[in-house]
C-alpha positions as CSV (number, residue, x, y, z in Angstrom):
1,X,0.0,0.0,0.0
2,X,1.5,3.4,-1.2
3,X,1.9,6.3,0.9
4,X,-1.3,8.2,-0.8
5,X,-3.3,5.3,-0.2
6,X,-3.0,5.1,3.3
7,X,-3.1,8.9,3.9
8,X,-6.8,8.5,2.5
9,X,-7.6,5.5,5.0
10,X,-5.8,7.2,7.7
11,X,-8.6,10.4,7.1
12,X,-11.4,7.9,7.5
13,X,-10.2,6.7,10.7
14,X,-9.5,9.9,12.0
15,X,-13.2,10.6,10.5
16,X,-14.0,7.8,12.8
17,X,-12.6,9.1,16.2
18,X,-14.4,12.6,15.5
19,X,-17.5,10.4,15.3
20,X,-16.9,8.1,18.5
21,X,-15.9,11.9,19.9
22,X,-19.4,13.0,19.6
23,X,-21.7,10.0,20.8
24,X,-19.3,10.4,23.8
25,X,-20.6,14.4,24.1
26,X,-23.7,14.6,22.2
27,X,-26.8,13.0,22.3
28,X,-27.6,10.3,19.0
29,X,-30.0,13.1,17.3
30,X,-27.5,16.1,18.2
31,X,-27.1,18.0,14.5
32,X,-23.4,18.0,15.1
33,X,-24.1,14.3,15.0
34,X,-25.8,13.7,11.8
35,X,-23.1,16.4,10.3
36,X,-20.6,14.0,11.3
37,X,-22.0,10.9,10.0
38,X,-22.1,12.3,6.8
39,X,-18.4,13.3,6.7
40,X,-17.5,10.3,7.9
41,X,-19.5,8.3,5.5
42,X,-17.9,10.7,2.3
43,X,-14.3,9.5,4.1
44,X,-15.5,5.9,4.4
45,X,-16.6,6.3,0.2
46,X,-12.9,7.5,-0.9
47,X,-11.0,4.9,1.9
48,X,-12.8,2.0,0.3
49,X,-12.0,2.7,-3.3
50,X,-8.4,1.7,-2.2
51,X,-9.4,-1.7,-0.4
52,X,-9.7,-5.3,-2.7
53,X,-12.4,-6.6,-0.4
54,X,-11.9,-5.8,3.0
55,X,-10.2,-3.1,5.7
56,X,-8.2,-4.5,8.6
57,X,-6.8,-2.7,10.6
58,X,-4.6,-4.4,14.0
59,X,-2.8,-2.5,16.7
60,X,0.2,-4.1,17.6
61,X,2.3,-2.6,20.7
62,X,1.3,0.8,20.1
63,X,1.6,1.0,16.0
64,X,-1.5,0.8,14.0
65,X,-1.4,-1.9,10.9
66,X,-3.6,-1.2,7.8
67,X,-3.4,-4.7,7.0
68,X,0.1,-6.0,7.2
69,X,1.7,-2.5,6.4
70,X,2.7,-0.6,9.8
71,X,2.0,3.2,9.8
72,X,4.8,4.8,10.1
73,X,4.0,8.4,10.9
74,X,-0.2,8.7,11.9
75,X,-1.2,12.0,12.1
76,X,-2.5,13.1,15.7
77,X,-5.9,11.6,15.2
78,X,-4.6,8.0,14.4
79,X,-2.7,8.2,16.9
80,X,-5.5,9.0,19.6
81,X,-7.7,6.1,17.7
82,X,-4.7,4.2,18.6
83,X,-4.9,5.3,22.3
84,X,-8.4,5.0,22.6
85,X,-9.3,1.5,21.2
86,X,-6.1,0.4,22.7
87,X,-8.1,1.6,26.5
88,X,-10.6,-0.6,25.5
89,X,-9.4,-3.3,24.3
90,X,-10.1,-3.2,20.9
91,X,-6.9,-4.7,19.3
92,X,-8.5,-5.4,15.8
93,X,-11.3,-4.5,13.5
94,X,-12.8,-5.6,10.0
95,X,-14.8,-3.6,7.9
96,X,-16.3,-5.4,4.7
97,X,-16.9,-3.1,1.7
98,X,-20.5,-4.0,2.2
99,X,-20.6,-2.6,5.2
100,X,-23.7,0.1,5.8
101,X,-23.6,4.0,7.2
102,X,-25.7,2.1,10.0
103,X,-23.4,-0.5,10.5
104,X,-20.2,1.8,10.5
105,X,-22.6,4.0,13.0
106,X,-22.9,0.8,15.5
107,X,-19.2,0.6,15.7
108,X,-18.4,3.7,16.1
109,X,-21.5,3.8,19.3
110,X,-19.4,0.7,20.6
111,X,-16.5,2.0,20.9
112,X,-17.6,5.1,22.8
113,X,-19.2,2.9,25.5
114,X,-17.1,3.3,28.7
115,X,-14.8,1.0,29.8
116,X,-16.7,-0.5,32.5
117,X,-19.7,-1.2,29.8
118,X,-16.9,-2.8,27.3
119,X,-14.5,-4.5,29.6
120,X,-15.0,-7.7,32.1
121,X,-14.4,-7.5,35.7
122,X,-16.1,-4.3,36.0
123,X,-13.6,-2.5,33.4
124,X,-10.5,-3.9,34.3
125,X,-10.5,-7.0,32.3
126,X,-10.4,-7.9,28.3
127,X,-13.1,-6.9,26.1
128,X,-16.7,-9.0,26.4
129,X,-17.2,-10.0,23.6
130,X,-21.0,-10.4,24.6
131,X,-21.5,-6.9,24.4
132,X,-21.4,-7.0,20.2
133,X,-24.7,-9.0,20.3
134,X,-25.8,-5.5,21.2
135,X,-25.0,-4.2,17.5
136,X,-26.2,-5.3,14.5
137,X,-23.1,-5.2,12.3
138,X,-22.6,-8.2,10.2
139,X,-20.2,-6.6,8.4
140,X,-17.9,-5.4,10.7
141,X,-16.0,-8.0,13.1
142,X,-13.9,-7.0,16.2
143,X,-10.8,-8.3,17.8
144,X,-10.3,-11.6,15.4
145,X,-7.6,-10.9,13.5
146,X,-4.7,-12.7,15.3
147,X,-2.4,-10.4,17.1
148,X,0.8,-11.5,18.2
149,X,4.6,-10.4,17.5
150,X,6.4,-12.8,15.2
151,X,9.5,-13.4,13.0
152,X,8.4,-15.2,10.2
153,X,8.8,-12.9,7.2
154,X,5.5,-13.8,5.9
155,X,3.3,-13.1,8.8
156,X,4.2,-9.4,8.0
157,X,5.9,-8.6,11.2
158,X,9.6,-9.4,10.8
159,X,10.8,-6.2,9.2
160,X,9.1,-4.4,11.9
161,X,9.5,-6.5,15.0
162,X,12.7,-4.0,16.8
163,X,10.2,-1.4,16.1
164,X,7.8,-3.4,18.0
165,X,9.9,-4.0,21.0
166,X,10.7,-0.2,21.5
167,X,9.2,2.7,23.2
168,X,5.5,2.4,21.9
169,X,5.2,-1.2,23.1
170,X,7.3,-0.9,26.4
171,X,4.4,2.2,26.9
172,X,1.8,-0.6,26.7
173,X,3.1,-3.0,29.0
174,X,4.0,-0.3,31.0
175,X,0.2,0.7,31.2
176,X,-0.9,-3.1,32.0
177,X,0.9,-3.3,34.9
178,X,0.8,0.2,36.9
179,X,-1.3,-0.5,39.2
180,X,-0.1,1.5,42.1
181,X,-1.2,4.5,43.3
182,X,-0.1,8.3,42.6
183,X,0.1,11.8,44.6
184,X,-2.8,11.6,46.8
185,X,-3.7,8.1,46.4
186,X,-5.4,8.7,42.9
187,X,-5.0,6.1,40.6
188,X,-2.5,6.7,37.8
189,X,-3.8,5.7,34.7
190,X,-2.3,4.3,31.2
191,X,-3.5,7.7,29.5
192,X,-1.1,9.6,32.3
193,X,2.0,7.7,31.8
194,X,1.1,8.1,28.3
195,X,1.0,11.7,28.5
196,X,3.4,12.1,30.8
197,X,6.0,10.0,28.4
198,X,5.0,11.3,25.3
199,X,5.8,15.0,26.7
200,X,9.1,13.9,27.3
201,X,9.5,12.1,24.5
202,X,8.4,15.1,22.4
203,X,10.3,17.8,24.4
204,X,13.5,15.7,23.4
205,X,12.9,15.4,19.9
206,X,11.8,19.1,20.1
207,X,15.2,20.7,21.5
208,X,17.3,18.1,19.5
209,X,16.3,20.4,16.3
210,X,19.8,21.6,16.3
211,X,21.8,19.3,17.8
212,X,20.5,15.9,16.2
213,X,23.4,13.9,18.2
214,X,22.0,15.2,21.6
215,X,18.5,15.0,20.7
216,X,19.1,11.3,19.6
217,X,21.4,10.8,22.7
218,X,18.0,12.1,25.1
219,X,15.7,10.2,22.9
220,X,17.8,6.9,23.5
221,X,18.1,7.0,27.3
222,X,14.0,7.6,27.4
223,X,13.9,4.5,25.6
224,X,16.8,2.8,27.6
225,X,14.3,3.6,31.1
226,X,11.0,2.3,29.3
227,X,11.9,-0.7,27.9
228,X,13.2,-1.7,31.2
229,X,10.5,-4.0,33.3
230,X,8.5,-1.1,35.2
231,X,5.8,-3.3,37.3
232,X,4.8,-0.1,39.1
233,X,4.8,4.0,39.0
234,X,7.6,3.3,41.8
235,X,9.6,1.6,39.3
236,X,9.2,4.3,36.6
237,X,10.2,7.2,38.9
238,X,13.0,5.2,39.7
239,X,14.1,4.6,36.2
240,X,12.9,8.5,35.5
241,X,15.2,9.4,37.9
242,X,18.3,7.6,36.3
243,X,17.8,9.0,33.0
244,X,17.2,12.6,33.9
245,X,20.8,12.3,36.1
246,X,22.2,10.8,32.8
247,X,21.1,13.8,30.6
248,X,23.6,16.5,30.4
249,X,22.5,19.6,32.5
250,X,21.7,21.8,29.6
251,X,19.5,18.8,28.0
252,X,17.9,18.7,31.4
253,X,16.5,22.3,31.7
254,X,15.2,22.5,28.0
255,X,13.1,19.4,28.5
256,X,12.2,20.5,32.8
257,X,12.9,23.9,32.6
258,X,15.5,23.9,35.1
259,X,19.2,21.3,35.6
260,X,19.1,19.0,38.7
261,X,22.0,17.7,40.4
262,X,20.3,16.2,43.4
263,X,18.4,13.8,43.7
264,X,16.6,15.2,47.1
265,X,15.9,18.0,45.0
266,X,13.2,16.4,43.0
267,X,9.7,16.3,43.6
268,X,8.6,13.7,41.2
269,X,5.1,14.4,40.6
270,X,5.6,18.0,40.0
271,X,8.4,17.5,37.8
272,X,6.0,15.2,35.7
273,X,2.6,17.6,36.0
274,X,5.4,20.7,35.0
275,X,7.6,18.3,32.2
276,X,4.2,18.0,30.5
277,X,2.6,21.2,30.7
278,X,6.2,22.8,28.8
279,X,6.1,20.3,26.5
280,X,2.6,21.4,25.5
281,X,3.1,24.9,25.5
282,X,6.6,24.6,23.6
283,X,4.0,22.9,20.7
284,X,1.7,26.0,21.0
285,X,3.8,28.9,21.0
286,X,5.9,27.7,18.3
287,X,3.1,27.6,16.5
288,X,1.6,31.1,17.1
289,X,5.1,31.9,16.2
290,X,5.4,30.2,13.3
291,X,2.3,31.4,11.9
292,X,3.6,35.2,12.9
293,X,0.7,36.0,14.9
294,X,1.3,39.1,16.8
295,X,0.1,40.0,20.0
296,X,-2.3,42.7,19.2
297,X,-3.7,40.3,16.9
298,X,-3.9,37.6,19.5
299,X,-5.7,39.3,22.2
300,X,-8.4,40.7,20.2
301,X,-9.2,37.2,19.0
302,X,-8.8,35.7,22.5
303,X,-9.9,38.4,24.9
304,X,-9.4,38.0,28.7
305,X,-8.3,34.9,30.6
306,X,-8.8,33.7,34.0
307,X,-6.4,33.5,36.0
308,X,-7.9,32.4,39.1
309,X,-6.8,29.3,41.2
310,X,-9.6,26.8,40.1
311,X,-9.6,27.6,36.8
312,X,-6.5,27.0,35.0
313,X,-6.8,25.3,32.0
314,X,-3.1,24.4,30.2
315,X,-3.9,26.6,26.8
316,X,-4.9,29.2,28.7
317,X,-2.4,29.2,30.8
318,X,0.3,29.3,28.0
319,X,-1.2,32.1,26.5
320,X,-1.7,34.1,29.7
321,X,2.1,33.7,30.6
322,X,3.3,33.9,27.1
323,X,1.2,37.2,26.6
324,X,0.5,38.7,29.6
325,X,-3.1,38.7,29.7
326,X,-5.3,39.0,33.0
327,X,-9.0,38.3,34.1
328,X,-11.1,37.9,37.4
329,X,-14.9,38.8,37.2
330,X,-18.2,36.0,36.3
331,X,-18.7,38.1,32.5
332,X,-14.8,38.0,31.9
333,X,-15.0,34.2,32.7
334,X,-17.8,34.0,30.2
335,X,-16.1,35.8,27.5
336,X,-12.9,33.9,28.0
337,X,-14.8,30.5,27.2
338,X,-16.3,31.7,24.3
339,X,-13.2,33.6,22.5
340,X,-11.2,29.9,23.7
341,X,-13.6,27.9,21.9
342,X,-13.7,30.5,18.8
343,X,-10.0,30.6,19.0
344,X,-9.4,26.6,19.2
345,X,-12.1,25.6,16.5
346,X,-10.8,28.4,14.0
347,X,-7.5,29.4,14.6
348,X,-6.1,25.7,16.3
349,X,-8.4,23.4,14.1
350,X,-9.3,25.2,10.8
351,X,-7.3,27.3,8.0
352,X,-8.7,30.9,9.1
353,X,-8.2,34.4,8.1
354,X,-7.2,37.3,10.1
355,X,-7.2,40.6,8.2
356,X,-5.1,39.6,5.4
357,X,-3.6,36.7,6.2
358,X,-4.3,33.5,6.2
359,X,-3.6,30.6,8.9
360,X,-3.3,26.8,7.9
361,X,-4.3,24.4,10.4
362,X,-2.4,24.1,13.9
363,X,-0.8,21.0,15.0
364,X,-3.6,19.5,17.7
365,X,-2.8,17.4,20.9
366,X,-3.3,17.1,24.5
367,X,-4.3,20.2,27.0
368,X,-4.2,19.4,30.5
369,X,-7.1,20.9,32.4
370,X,-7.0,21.5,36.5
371,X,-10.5,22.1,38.1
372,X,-11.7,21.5,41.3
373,X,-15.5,21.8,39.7
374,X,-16.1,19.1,37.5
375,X,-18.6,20.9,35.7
376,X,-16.6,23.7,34.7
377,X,-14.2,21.0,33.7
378,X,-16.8,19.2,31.6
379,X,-17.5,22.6,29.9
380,X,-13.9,22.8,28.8
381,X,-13.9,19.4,27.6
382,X,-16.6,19.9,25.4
383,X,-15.1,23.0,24.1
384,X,-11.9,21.3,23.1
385,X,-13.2,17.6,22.2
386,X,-14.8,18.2,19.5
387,X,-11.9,20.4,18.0
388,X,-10.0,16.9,17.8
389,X,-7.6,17.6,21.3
390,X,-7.2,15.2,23.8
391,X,-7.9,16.1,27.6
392,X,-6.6,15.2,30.9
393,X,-8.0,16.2,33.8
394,X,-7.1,16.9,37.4
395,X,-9.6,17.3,40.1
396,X,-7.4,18.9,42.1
397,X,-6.6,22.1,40.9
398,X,-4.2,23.3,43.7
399,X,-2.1,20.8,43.0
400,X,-1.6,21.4,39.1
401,X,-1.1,25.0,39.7
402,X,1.5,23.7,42.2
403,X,3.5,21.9,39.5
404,X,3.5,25.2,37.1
405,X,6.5,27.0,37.5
């Protein structure tokens, strides 16, 4: 399969997270609903004129096969399909070229069923298969293509089976097996270790721009402390611990911010909530920069922001310190949220014009969002879901604002 070709199957998947997106916010007869179906279905059209018969599509420690031919380099929305199905258990799907808008519908309803609907042992088991009786979709099938790593040549997976064994997988084991708790006894979950690795990983390919030796030096040692057997968060801090003390002090403060040369000096979980929010605000900035967005420009479009303790959310945040932009009264709040949203879904998502100049799309991916109220946090979500970001949440706002420096 040729590099166009799977560009056009990789836009119907991403088609198809948008959709399992919006039957996880909207309700089945929302508008934005029945707008999505129809893209998806238009996506589903062009995909299938590249398949013989049928689509497969396997996830394999972390990379996505369109049938035995790895994706190299998904875009952002593969790779949070990846992320997603991979949460619940959905290592494999077939989808016939018979298959019906309905039928492509069902699957897409399936997969945003939460994991304690999908899952055995009340979520934290494999997928039940039992729940597919629930969909009528005899032309899709789930989870029976055979996954396994292998060397035989012709089962596809030789050429690719080092790539296999490296970061990506080691992130999915890791995510089995971390069972132990975090700050504050709250579970830490596969998406944060997730998170928190990709912002270092990013961060280090990021500062390595001009220096390729160091950045491939950094990159190396983060693979060095994943693929090493983590059967806890304890064992990961540990093994974070050894790497940052191997980096090179000025490697250390472009990925943290600052150089450490004491161990005692570390507070782990701070270092982790900070590392990610500088990675993600490192992506953001360079791209208002890129695109040559001044700041007069920028705070007409965006307004006021908050900058009170229980609403912080990470974009915000960024753009507040970056800017210098202030906020404190109910109508500011207000105004905020609806020039974020306007901002996100036309200047982050969307090619948009300002004046005379024209903006292609900005590089999506995950904002962190502290709130104490999870309602406010749910408004954020839905403000930033459907503009194709991820989200991670903290309850406890306090202790995110703690962690940014």
């Amino acid at each position: 399969m040729d590099e166009a070709q799977v560009k056009i199957i990789s836009n119907f998947l991403a088609s198809l997270l948008k959709l399992i997106r919006y039957f996880k916010l909207y309700p089945p007869n929302h508008p934005y609903i029945t707008d999505m179906i129809q893209e998806t279905d238009k996506a589903r059209e062009e995909a299938f004129k590249h398949v013989n018969k049928t689509l497969k599509v396997a996830i394999m420690g972390g990379v996505i096969f369109i049938g035995k031919d790895p994706v190299d380099n998904p875009n952002t929305l593969v790779k949070n399909l990846i992320k997603l199905l991979t949460n619940i258990k959905i290592k494999s799907f077939e989808m016939d070229k018979s298959m019906t808008t309905d039928e492509m519908v069902d699957f897409c309803k399936l997969a945003a069923k939460e994991k304690e609907e999908l899952l055995l042992d009340g979520g934290k088991g494999e997928f039940n298969a039992a729940v597919l009786k629930e969909f009528k979709m005899p032309h899709v099938k789930v989870n029976e293509i055979e996954v396994k790593l292998g060397d035989e040549e012709e089962d596809g997976l030789g050429a690719v089976k080092d790539m296999l064994m490296g970061v990506d997988e080691a992130l999915g084991t890791l995510g089995e097996k971390a069972k132990a708790k975090g700050a504050g006894g709250a579970e830490l979950s596969e998406d944060r270790l997730m998170a928190m690795v990709d912002a270092i990983l990013s961060r280090a390919t990021i500062q390595g721009a001009n220096d390729p030796v160091k950045a491939k030096r950094s990159f190396d040692e983060i693979g060095d402390m994943l693929t090493s057997q983590c059967e806890d968060i304890n064992d990961l801090k540990k093994n974070l611990l050894q790497t940052v003390f191997r980096m090179p002090p000025e490697v250390q403060k472009n990925i943290f911010g600052e150089a450490y040369n004491d161990e005692e000096e570390i507070e782990m979980d701070k270092m982790l909530l900070n590392l990610s929010i500088r990675n993600r605000a490192n992506i953001v900035r360079n791209a208002l920069k890129n695109e040559n967005l001044d700041i007069d420009t920028l705070k007409e479009t965006l307004g006021k922001v908050v900058q009170e303790e229980g609403e912080v959310v990470e974009l915000a945040e960024i753009i507040t310190k970056e800017f210098g932009l202030t906020a404190s009264s109910e109508e500011e709040k207000r105004e905020y949220i609806s020039r974020l949203s306007a901002l996100i879904q036309s200047g982050l998502v969307s090619q948009t014009t300002v004046g005379e100049k024209t903006f292609a799309p900005r590089v999506r991916g995950t904002v962190l969002i502290a709130e104490d109220d999870i309602d406010v946090a749910r408004v954020y979500q839905r403000l930033l879901h459907p503009a194709g970001f991820e989200t991670i949440l903290y309850t406890d706002g306090q202790q995110a604002l703690d962690g940014i420096k």
